[in-house]
N, C-alpha and C positions, 0 to 999 in steps of 0.2 A: 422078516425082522420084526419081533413085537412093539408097537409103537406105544406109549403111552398115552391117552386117551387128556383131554383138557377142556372144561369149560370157561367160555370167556364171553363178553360182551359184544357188540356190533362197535362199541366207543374204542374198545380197546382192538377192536382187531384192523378198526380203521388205521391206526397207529400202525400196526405190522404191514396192513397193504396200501400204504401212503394214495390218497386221489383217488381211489377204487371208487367211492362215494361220497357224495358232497355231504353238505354238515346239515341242509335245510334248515328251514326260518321258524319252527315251530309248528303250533297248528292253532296259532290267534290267527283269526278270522271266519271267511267261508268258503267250505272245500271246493276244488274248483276242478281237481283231478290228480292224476299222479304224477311223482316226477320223477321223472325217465332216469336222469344221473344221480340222482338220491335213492335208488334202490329200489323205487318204484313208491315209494312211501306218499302220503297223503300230501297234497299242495294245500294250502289253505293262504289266502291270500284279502286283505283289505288295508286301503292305502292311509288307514288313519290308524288303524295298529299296527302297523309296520312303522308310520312314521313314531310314533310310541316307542318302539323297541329299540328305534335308532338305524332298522333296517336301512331307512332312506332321512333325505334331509326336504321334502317336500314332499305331496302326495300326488300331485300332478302323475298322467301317464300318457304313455300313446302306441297304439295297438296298429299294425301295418300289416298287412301280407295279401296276395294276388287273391283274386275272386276264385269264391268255391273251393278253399281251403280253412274254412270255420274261423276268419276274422268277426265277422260280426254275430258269429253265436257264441263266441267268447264274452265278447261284451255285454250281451243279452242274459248271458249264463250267469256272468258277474253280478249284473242290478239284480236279479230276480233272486238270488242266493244271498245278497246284503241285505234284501228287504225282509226276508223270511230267516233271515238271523239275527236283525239290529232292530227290525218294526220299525216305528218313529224316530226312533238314532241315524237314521240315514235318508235325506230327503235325495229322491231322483227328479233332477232336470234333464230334459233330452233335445238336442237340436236335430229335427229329424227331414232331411231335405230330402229322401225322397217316398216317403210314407211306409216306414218298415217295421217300423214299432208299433203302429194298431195294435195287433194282435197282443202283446207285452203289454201294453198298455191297457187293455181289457182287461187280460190276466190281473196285474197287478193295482188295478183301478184308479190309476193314473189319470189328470184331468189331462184332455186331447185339446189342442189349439190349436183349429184348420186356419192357414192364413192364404186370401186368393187375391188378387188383383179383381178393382173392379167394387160397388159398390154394396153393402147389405150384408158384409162379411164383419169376421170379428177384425179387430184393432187391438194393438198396441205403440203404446208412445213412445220409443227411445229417448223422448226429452222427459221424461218421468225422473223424480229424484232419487229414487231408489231407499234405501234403507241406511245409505253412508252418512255422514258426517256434511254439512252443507259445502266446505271445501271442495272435498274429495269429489262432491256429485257435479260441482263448477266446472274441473278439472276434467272429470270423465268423458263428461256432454261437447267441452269443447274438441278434446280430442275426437270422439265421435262424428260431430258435425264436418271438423275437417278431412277427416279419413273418408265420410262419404262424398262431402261435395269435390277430392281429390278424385277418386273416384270415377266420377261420371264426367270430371275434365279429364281425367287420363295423364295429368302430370302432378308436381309438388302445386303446394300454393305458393303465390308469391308473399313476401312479409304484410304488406300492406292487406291482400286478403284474408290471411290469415289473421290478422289484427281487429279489422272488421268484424269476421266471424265468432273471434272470439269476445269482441267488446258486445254483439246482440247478443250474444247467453249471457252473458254476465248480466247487463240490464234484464235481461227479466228475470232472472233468479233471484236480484235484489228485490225485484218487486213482490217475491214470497208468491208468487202465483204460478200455479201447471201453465204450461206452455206448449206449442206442438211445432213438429217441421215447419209448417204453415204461418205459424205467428214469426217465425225465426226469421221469413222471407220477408214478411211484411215489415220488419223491424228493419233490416238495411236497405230496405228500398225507399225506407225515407229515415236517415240518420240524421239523428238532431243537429244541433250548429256546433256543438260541443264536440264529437266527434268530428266532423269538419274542420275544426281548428286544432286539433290534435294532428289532424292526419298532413295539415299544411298544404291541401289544395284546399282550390275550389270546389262548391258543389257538385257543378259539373263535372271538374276533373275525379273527385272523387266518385262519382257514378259512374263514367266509364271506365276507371278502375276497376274497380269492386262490380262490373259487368257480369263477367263470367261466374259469381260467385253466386249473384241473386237467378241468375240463367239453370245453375246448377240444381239449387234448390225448389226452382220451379220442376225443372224434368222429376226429380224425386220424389215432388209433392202430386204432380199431375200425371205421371206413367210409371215411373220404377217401384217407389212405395208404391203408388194410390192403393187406397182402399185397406191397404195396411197396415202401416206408420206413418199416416200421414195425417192422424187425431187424436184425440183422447180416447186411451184405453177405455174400452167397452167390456172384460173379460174379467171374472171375476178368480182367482185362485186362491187358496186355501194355504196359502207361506208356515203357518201356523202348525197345525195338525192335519192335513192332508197327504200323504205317501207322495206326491210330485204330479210332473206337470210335461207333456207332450207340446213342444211346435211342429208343425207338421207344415213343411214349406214346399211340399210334392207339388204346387198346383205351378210355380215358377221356376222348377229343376231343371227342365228342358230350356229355359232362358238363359244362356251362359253370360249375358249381359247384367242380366237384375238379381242371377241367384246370389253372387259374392256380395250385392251390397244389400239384399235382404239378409242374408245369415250376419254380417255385420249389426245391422239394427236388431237383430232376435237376438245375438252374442249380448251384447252390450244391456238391452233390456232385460233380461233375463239374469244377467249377473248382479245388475244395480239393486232385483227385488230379491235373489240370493245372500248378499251381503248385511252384516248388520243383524244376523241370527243363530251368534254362538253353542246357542243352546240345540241346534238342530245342523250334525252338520251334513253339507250337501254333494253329491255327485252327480257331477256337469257333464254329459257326452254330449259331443260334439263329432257328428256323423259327415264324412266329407269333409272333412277339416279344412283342404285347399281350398276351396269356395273362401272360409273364413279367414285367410291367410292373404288371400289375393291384396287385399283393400285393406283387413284388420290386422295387420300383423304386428303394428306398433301397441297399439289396444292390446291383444289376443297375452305380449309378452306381459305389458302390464301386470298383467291381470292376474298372469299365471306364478307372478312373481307375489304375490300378494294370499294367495292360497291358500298359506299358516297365518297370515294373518285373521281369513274371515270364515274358515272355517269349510272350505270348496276346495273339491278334489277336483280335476279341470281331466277329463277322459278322450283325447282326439284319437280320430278313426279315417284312416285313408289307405289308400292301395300299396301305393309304394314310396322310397325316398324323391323323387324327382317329383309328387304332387306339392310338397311342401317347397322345395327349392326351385321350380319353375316359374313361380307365378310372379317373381319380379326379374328384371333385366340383369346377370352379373355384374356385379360390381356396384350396385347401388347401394344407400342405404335399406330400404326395403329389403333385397336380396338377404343381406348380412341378419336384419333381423329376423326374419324368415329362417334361416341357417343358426340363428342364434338362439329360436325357439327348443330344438332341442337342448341344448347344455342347462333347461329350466327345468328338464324333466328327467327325473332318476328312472322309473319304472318302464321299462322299453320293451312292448312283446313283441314278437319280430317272427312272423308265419312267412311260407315258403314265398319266397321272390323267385320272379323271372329271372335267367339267366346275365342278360343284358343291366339288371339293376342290383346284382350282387356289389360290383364295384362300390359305386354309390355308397350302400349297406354299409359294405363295411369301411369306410371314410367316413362315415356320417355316425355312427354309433362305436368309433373304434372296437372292431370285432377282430379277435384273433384268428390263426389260420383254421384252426376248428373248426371255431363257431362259421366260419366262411364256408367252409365243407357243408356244415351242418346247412347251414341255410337254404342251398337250392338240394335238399335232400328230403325235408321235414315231410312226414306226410299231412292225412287231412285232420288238423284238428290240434297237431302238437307244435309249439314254438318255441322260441329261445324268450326267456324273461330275464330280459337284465334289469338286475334289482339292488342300485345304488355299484359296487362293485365287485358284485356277483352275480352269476349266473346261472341258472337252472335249466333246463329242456323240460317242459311240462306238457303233457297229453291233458289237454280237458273232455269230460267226460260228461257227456246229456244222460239224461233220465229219459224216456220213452214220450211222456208228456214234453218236454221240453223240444223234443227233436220236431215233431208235429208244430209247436207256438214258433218253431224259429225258422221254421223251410220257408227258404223265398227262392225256391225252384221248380214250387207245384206246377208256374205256368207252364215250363217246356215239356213235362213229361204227364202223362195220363196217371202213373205211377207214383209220379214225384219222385224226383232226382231226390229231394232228401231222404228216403228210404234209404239210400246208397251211404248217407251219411254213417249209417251204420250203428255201432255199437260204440263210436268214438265220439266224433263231433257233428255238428251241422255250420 
C-alpha cells in the first residue's frame, strides 16, 4: 500500500511518541557526555547555569555510587571541563582526605595544601575571620568551636559550656585581633570575674564546669589538630586570580578518630576564605563527605543553605546512602540533620549501588520504580542525575588524557585496571 512520505521534526514527533525522549536542559555549560534517555544528545551541565535557567533552586550537589563505577572521575571530569570552559569564572576548592587529586591538580595548577600532624608542616587557622561580614564570622567560629570540642567529648554541650565557649570567641573577636585554638583555651582557663558572675557560681564551680570544655581543647590543640590548626595560618593562597586550591588530608585518613574533626576544621576554613567574593564564583568538593558529616553536620547544612548567597556551589562525594545517614545515632538531632542535608541539594547523581543499599536510595532521594530498576543496573560510568524534578540517565565520557590523570587503580594492576575503564568512564 503506497504510503505517503512526511517530514517532521524531533519536537514534533515527540508529541506523536509521548516520553519516547526527554526534553533535555539545553547545552549551557560543560559537556560532560551523553544522555542516555534524551536520545543520546549531548549532556552539558554547570550548577550556576542551570541555577540561571531555573533548572534548579540551588547549586549545591552530591555525587554517590559504589567504588569503581566512575564516581570520582565524574567529578574530576566536571572541575577540569569548568576550568577549561569558565577560566577564572570558576574558582576550584577541593577537600581531598585521601590524596587523589595531585594528579588534577598539577593538571590544572591548582595550589596543593599537604596538612600532617606533628610539627614543620603547613597550618591553617579555622579561627581566621574569613571574608564574611564581622557577625556572620562570630557566628560561624562559634558554631565551629562547639561542634569540634562536641566532638572529641562524644556528646552535646551542656548550656553552661556552650555559653562559656561561646563568650571566649566573642571576647577576642571584639578585640579585632587573629586568634587561634590555642589562645581560645587559654581564654576559659582563666575567665575574668565578669563572666563568673554571669554564669552564678563560683570560680571554682565554674572551672569544674567548664572542665571538660578546656580538657577538649587541649586534646585538639596538643594531638588531633597539632601541627595543623592549632596556629596562625602559614599558607599563602591566591583567592584572587588563582584557578584554586587543594587540602590534601591523606596523612590523617587512616585515623578514624581525627579524620572527621580535621575535615571539619579544613570545611569551615576554607569556606570562610571562599565567602565574600561575588565576583569569582566557587566550586567546593568535598571528597568523603561522611568524615564531614560525622561532627559538621549542623555547619555543613548552614552552609549549604547559604550557597546563593555567596556565590559556592558545595559538590559532596561519598559511596553510598548509609555513609551520610550513619554517623549519628537514630533519632537524634544530628541524625535528622544529617538526613536533612539532602532536601538542601537539587542536583543528585546516583551511579550503580550495592544491592543491599538500593532501599535506602530510593527512601532517601524518592526514586521511582524505574529509576530503582535502573539503579543496581547502571554500568561503569553512567548515572541517574536528578536535577531539581527531573531526571536524566547520563553516560560521562573521558578523553584519552583524562582516563590516564584519573586512574586510581594503576596500583592493583601492572596494566592498570583503568585501561578497562575504557571508552566510557574512569
Amino acid at each position: 500500500m503506497p504510503v505517503d512520505w512526511s517530514r517532521s521534526t524531533l519536537a514534533h514527533l515527540r508529541s506523536v511518541y509521548p516520553f519516547h525522549t526527554a526534553a533535555g536542559f539545553g547545552e549551557r555549560g560543560v559537556l560532560l557526555g551523553s544522555d542516555v534517555t534524551g536520545g543520546f544528545r549531548g549532556f552539558y551541565f554547570d550548577p550556576f547555569e542551570f541555577y540561571q535557567q531555573r533548572h534548579l533552586t540551588n547549586p549545591n550537589m552530591i555525587v554517590m555510587g559504589s567504588v569503581g563505577f566512575g564516581k570520582s572521575a565524574t567529578v574530576k571530569a566536571l572541575i577540569r571541563r569548568l576550568q577549561a570552559v569558565y577560566g577564572s569564572g570558576r574558582y576550584l576548592a577541593i577537600i581531598d582526605p585521601k590524596g587523589e587529586y595531585s594528579t588534577v591538580a598539577a593538571d590544572l595548577g591548582l595550589a596543593v595544601i599537604k596538612l600532617f600532624p606533628g610539627e614543620g608542616g603547613a597550618r591553617v587557622n579555622p579561627m581566621d575571620p574569613g571574608s564574611t561580614s564581622n557577625d556572620e564570622s562570630v557566628i560561624a567560629r562559634q558554631t565551629l568551636a562547639a561542634q569540634l570540642v562536641a566532638g572529641v567529648l562524644g556528646r552535646e554541650l551542656t548550656p553552661l559550656e556552650d555559653a562559656v565557649l561561646s563568650w571566649g570567641i566573642e571576647t577576642r573577636c571584639r578585640a579585632n585581633q587573629a586568634f587561634t585554638l590555642a589562645d581560645l583555651h587559654r581564654e576559659i582557663l582563666d575567665p575574668p570575674d565578669e563572666l563568673v558572675r554571669l554564669s552564678r557560681h563560683t570560680p571554682l564551680e565554674l572551672a569544674r564546669a567548664t572542665s571538660p570544655v578546656t580538657f577538649a581543647l587541649d586534646k585538639l590543640c596538643s594531638r588531633t589538630l597539632r601541627g595543623m590548626f592549632d596556629g596562625p595560618t602559614t599558607v599563602h593562597v591566591d583567592w584572587d586570580n588563582g584557578p584554586g586550591v587543594v587540602l590534601d588530608l591523606s596523612a590523617v585518613y587512616a585515623n578514624s578518630e581525627a579524620l572527621p574533626l580535621v575535615m571539619v576544621a579544613a570545611t569551615h576554613w576554607l569556606n570562610g576564605a571562599l565567602r565574600g567574593r561575588p565576583e569569582r564564583r566557587s566550586v567546593q568538593v568535598i571528597d568523603e563527605a561522611w568524615a564531614a558529616v560525622r561532627h559538621g553536620a549542623a555547619y555543613l547544612q548552614g552552609s549549604l543553605k547559604l550557597s546563593r548567597t555567596y556565590g559556592v556551589a558545595t559538590v559532596l562525594v561519598c559511596h553510598r546512602p548509609s555513609d551520610l545517614t550513619a554517623q549519628a545515632d537514630d533519632g537524634t538531632a544530628s541524625s535528622k540533620i544529617a538526613a536533612g542535608l539532602l532536601s538542601d541539594i537539587q542536583t543528585r547523581v546516583l551511579l550503580r549501588q550495592p544491592p543491599e543499599q538500593i532501599a535506602a536510595a530510593v527512601e532517601m532521594f524518592d526514586l521511582s520504580e524505574r529509576e530503582r530498576d535502573w539503579l543496581s543496573q547502571l554500568v561503569q560510568g553512567r548515572a541517574i542525575w536528578k536535577i531539581g524534578a527531573r531526571t536524566a540517565v547520563v553516560q560521562t565520557v573521558l578523553t584519552g588524557n583524562e582516563r590516564k590523570l584519573f586512574d586510581t587503580d594503576s596500583a592493583m594492576s601492572s596494566s592498570g585496571l583503568g585501561a578497562g575503564l575504557g571508552e566510557r568512564v574512569g
